[in-house]
C-alpha positions as CSV (number, residue, x, y, z in Angstrom):
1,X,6.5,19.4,-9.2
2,X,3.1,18.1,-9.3
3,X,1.1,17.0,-12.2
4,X,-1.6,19.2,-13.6
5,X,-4.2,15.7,-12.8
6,X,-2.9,15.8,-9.4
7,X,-3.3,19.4,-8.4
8,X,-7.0,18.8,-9.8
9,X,-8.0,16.5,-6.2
10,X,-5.2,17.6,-3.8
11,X,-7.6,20.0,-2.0
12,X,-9.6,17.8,-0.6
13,X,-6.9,15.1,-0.3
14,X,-5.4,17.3,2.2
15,X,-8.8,18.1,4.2
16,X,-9.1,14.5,4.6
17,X,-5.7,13.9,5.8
18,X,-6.1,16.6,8.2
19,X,-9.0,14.9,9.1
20,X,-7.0,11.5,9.8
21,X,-3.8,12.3,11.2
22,X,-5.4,14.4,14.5
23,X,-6.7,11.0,15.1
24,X,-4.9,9.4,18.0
25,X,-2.1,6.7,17.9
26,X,-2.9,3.5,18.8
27,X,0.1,1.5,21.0
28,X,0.7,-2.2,19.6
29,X,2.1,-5.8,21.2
30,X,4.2,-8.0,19.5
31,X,3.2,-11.7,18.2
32,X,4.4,-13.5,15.3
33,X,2.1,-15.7,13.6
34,X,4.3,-18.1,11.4
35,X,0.9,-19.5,9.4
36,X,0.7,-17.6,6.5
37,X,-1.8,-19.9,4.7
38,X,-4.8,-18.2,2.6
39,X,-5.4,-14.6,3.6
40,X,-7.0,-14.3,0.2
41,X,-9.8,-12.3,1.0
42,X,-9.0,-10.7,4.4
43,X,-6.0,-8.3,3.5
44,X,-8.1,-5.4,3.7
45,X,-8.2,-6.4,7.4
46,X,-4.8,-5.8,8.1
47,X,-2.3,-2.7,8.2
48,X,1.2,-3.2,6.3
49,X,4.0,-3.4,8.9
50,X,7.6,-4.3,8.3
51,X,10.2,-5.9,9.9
52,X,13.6,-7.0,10.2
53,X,13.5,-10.7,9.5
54,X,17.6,-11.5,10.2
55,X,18.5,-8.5,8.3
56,X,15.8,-9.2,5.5
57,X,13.3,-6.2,5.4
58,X,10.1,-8.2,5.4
59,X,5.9,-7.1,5.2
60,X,3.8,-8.7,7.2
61,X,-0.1,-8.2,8.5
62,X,-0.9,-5.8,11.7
63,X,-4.4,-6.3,13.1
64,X,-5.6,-3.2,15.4
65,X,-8.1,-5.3,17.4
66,X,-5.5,-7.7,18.7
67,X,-2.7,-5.2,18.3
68,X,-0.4,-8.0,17.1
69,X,1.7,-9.1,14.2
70,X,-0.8,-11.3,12.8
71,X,0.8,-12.7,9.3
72,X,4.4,-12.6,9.4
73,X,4.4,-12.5,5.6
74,X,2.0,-11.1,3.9
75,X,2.3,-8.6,0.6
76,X,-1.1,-8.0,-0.5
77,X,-3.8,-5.5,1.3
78,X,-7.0,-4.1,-0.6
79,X,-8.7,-1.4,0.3
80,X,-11.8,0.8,-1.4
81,X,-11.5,4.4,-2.5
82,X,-14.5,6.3,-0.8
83,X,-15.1,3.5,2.0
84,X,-13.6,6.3,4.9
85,X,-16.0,9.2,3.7
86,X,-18.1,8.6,0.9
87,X,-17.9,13.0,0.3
88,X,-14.3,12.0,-0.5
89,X,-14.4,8.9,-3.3
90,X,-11.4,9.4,-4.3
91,X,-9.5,8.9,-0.9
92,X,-8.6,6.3,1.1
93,X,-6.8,6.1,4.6
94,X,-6.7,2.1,4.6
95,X,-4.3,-0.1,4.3
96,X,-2.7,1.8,7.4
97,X,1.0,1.3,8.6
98,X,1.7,0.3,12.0
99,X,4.2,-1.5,14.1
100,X,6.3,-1.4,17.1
101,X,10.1,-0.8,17.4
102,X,10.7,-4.0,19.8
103,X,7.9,-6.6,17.5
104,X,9.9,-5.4,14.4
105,X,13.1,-5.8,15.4
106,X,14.5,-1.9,13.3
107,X,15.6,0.7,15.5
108,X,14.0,3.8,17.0
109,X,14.7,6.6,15.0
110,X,15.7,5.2,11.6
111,X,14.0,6.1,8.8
112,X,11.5,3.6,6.9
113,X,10.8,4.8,3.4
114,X,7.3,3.4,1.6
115,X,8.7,3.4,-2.4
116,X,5.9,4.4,-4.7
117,X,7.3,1.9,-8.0
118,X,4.3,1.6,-10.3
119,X,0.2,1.8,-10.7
120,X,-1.7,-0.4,-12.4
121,X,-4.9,-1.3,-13.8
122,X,-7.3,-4.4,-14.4
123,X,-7.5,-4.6,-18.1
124,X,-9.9,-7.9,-18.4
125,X,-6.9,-10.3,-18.5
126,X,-4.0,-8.7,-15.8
127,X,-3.0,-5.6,-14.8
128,X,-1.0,-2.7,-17.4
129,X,-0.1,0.7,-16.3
130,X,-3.0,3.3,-16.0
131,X,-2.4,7.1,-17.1
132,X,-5.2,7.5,-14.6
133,X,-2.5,9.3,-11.5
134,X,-2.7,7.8,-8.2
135,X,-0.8,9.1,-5.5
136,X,0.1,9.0,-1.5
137,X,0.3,12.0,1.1
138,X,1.7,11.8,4.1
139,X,2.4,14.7,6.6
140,X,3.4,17.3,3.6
141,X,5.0,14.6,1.9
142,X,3.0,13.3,-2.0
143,X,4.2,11.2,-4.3
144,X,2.4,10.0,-7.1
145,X,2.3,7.2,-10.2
146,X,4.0,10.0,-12.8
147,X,6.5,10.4,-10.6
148,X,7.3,8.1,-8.3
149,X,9.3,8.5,-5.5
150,X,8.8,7.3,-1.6
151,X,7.5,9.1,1.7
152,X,9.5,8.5,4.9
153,X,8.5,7.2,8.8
154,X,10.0,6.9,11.7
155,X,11.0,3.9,13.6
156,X,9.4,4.7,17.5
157,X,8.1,3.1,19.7
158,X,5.3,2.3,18.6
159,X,3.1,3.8,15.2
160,X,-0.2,4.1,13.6
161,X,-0.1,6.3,10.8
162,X,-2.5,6.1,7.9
163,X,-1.5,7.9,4.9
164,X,-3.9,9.4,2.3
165,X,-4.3,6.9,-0.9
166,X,-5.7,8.7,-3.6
167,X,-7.1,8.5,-7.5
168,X,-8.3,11.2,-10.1
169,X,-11.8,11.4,-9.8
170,X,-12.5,11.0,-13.5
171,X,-10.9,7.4,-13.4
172,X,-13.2,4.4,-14.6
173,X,-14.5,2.5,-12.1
174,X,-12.1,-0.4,-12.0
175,X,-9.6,-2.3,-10.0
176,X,-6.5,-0.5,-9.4
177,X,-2.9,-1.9,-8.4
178,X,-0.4,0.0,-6.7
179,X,3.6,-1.5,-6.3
180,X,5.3,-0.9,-3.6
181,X,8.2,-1.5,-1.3
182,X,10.1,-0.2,1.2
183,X,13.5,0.7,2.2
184,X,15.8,1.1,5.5
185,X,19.7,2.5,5.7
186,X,21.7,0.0,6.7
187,X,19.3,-3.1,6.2
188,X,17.9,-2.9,2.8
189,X,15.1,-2.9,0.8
190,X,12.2,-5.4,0.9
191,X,10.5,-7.6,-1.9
192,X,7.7,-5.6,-4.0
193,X,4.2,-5.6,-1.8
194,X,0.6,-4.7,-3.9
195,X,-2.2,-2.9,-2.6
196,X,-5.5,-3.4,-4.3
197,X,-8.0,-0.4,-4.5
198,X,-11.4,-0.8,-5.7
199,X,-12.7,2.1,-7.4
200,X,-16.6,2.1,-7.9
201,X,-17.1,-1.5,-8.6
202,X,-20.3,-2.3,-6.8
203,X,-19.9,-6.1,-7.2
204,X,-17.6,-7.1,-4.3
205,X,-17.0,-10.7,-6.5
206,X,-15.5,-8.8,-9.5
207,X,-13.1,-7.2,-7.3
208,X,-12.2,-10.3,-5.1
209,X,-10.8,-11.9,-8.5
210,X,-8.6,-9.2,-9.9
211,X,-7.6,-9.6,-6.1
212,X,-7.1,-13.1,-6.7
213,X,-5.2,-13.1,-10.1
214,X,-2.5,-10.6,-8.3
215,X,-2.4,-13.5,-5.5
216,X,-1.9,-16.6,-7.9
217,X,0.7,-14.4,-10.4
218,X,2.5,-11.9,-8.7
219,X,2.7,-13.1,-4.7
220,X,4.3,-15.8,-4.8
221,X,7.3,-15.2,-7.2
222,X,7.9,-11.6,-8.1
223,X,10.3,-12.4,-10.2
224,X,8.6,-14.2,-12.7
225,X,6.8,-10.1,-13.9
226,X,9.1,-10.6,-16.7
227,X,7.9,-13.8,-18.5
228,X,4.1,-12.7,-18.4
229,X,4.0,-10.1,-20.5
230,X,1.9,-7.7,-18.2
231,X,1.9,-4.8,-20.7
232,X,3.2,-1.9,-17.6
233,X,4.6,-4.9,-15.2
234,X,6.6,-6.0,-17.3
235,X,8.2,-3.0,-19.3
236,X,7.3,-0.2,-16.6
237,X,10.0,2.2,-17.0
238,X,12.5,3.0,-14.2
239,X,12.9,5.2,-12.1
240,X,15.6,7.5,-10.3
């Protein structure tokens, strides 16, 4: 069931993901790049894809102009609530999810699911759970931060699919973290990822350094959430 909060945006949620998913797919090539250095900065430039790293489920940076792998690693995009259609500021169709069955090394047909864990919010310091709801649609599928859950894709050949990232228009403008991860049968699941929304925040700076505190404290060793004390991070209560 979906919250009351929820129900509130859906409609046009749904008009805009109409909107998207007539658009057509997009076929992709396969490069690794193996320099993951500082991508601090340009994550909004790339689409999540994931792959099977030796039987590790990894994420890793798809670029549509080069239609390559282009960061073999990668687990932070950002994106901006309202930057697709400024009638829908709420909504956002970026970070994408693309890949190829041969660059990412899963297999055609199985069943990729995107894991909804936690959302977040800058609170002048880090990041502690919002009651603000922020949720994902995909093809009839929603999850969202009350509830949790994952949506499901399918290994083909090759995808570009763009599900519908949205917030309660009533939120503060503010940064706004969203956990994720994903998981396949048979291989696993992969380490947390983070997608950074701006919501209304006009200065682009601002945003860049919530962006850059997730970089320097939660990249780079995930499991460390538990020693700093991140109010919802830390103590964010499990889920089914």
């Amino acid at each position: 069931m979906f919250s009351r909060d929820y129900l509130r945006f859906t409609a046009s949620t749904l008009a805009f993901a109409a909107m998207v998913l007539a658009a057509p797919q997009i076929a992709f090539a396969d490069e690794d790049d193996d320099d993951h250095g500082d991508h601090h900065g340009d994550e909004e430039h790339y689409d999540i894809t994931l792959w099977n790293n030796n039987g590790v489920l990894q994420t890793g940076g798809w670029d549509h102009d080069t239609e390559e792998l282009e960061v073999d690693s990668l687990r932070l995009f950002e994106a901006h609530f309202g930057e697709d259609d400024p009638l829908l500021g709420n909504s956002a169709a970026e970070p994408g999810f693309g890949g190829t069955a041969a660059a990412t090394g899963l297999t055609l047909g199985d069943t990729m699911t995107m894991n909804l864990n936690g959302a977040f919010a800058w609170n002048g310091n880090g990041f502690s759970a919002t009651s603000n709801v922020l949720s994902i649609g995909y093809e009839g599928q929603f999850v969202d931060s009350i509830t949790g859950g994952g949506l499901n894709f399918l290994v083909t050949e090759d995808w570009d699919e763009h599900p519908i990232f949205s917030i309660n228009e009533d939120a503060a403008s503010n940064t706004y973290l969203l956990e994720m991860s994903f998981t396949v049968d048979g291989v696993g699941s992969s380490d947390p990822f983070w997608i950074a929304f701006n919501y209304g925040e006009d200065n682009e700076q601002y945003f860049e350094s919530h962006v850059g505190w997730v970089e320097t404290n939660l990249v780079p060793a995930p499991g460390v959430l538990a020693l700093l004390g991140l109010g919802g991070l830390a103590t964010r209560r499990r889920r089914a």
